[in-house]
N, CA, C and O of each residue as an XYZ file, in Angstrom:
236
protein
N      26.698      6.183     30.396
C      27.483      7.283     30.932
C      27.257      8.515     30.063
O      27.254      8.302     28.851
N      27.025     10.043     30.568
C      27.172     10.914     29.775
C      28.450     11.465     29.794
O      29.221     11.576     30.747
N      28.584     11.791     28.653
C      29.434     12.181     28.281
C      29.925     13.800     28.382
O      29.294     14.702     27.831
N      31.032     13.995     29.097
C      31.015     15.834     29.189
C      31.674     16.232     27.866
O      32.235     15.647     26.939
N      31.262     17.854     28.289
C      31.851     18.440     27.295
C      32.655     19.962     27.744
O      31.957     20.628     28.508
N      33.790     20.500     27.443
C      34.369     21.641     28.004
C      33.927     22.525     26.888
O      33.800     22.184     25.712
N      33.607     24.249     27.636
C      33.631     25.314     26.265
C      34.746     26.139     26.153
O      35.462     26.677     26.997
N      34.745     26.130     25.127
C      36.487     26.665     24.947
C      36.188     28.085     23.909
O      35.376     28.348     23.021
N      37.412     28.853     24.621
C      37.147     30.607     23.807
C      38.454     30.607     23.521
O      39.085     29.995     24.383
N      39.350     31.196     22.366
C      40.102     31.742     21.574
C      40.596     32.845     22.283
O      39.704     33.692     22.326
N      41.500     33.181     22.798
C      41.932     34.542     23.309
C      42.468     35.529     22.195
O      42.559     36.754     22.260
N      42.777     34.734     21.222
C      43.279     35.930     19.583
C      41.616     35.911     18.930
O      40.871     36.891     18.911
N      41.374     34.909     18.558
C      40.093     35.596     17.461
C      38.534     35.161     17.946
O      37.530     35.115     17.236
N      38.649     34.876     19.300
C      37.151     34.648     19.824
C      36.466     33.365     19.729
O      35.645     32.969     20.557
N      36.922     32.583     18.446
C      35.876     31.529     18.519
C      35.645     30.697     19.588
O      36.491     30.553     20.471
N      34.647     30.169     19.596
C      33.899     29.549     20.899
C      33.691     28.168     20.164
O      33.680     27.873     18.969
N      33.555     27.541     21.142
C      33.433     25.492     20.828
C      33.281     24.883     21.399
O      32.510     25.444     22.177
N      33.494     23.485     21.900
C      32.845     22.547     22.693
C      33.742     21.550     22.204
O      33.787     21.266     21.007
N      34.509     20.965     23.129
C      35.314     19.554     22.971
C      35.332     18.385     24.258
O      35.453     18.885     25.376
N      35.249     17.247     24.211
C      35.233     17.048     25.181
C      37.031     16.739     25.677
O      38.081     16.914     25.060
N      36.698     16.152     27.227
C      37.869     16.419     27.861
C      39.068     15.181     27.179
O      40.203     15.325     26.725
N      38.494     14.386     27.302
C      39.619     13.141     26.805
C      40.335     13.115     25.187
O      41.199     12.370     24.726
N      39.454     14.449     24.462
C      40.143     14.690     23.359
C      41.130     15.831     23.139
O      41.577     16.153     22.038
N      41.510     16.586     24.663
C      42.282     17.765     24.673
C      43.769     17.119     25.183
O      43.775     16.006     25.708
N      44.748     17.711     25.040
C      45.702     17.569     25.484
C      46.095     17.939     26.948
O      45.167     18.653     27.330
N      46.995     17.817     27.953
C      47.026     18.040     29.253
C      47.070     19.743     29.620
O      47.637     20.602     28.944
N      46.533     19.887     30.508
C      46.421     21.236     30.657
C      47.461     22.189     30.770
O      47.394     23.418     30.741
N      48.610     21.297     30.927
C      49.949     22.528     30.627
C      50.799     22.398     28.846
O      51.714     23.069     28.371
N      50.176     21.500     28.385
C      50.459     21.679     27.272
C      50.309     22.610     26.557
O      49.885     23.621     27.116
N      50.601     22.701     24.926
C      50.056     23.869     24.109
C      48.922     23.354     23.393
O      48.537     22.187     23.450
N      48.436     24.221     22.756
C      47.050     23.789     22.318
C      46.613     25.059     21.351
O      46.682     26.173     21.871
N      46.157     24.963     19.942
C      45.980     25.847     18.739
C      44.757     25.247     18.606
O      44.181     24.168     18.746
N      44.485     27.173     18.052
C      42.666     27.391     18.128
C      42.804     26.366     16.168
O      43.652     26.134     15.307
N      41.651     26.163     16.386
C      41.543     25.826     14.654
C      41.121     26.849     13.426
O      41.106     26.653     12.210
N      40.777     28.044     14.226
C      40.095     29.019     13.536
C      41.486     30.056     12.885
O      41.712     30.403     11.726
N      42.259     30.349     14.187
C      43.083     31.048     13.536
C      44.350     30.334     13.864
O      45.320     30.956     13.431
N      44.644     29.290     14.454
C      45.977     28.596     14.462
C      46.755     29.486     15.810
O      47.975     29.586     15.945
N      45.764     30.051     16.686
C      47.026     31.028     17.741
C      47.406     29.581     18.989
O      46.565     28.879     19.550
N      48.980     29.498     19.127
C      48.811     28.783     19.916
C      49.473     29.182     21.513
O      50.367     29.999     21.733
N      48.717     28.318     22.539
C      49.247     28.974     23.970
C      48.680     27.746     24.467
O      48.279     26.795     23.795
N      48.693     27.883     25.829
C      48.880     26.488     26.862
C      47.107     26.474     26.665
O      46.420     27.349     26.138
N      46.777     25.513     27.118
C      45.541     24.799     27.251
C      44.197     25.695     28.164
O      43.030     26.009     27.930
N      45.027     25.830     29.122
C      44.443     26.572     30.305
C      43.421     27.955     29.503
O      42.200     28.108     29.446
N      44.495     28.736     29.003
C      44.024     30.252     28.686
C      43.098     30.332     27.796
O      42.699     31.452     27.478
N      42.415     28.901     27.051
C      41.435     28.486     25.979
C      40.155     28.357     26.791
O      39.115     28.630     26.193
N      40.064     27.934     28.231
C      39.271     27.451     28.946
C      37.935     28.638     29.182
O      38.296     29.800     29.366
N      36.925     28.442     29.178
C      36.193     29.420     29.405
C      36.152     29.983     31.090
O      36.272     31.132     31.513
N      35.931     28.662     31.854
C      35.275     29.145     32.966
C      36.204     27.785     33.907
O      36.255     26.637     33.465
N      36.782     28.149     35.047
C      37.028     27.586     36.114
C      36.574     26.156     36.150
O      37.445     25.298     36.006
N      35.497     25.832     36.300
C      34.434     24.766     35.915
C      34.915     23.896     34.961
O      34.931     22.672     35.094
N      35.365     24.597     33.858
C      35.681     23.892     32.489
C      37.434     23.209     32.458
O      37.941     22.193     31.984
N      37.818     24.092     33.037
C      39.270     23.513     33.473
C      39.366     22.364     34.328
O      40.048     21.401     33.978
N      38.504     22.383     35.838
C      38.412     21.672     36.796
C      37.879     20.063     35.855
O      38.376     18.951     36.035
N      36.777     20.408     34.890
C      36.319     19.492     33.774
C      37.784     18.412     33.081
O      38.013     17.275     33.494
N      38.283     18.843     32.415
C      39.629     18.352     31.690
C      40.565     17.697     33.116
O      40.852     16.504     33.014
N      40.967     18.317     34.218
C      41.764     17.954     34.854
C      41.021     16.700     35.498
O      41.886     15.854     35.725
N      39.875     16.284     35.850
C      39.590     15.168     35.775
C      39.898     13.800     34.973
O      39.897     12.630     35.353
N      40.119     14.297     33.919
C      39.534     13.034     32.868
C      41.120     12.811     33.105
O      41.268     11.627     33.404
N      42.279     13.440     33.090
C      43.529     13.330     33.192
C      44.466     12.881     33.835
O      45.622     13.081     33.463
């Protein structure tokens, strides 16, 4: 099986990353960047439509 992966952007300090889905928390949860600790729901980390639709699968 391959394995996916979601890309995730920082809405306070930009950083960009790659996690996969079964290691994120549910998409209405909260969720903190590691770079600068900003935290907000899951969703607003998501890069692209695609990447959300990604996570709500595995869930």
């Amino acid at each position: 099986m391959v394995e996916a992966f979601v890309r995730l952007l920082c809405p306070e300090c930009g950083k960009e990353w790659q996690e996969t889905p079964t290691e994120l928390p549910a998409v209405r949860k909260n969720f903190s960047c590691p770079a600068c600790h900003a935290t907000r729901r899951l969703t607003e980390f998501m890069r692209t439509e695609r990447d959300l639709e990604a996570v709500k699968q595995f869930q």
